[in-house]
C-alpha positions, 0 to 999 in steps of 0.5 A: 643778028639782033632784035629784028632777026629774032622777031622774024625768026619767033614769028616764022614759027608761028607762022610757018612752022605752027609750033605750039606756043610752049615751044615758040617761048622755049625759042624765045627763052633760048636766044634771050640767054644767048645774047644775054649770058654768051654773047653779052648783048642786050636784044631790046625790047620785042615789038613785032613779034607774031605770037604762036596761038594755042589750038583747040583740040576737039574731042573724038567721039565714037558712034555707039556702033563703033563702041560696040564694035571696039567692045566685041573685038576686045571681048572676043580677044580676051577669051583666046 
């Protein structure tokens, strides 16, 4: 196992997996230190990798019927 297959394997968590991007360096970081401190072998430069992409995260937002009706239910638990 060497550059090639740790490029395919970061990419197939971008791509396959759709891990977070934190988690795709937390891999990264992981089998650096492996080859680096364990195996003693250099991995080279990474040139084809497919980097995870940070997703947007869209607001939830309730309608102000269902506000009230969130309200009313807690209301009417807190009195019991």
């Amino acid at each position: 196992m060497g550059t090639l297959e740790v490029e395919q394997f970061l990419s197939y968590l971008a791509i396959q997996r759709e891990v977070a991007p934190s988690t795709q360096n937390q891999a990264l970081n992981a089998l650096v230190f492996l080859f680096r401190d364990v195996l003693e072998q250099d991995l080279g430069k990474f040139k084809n990798i497919r980097w995870a992409k940070r997703r947007e995260t869209i607001p939830v937002v309730l309608t102000q019927s269902e506000v009230q009706a969130l309200l009313s239910t807690i209301k009417s638990g807190s009195q019991q």
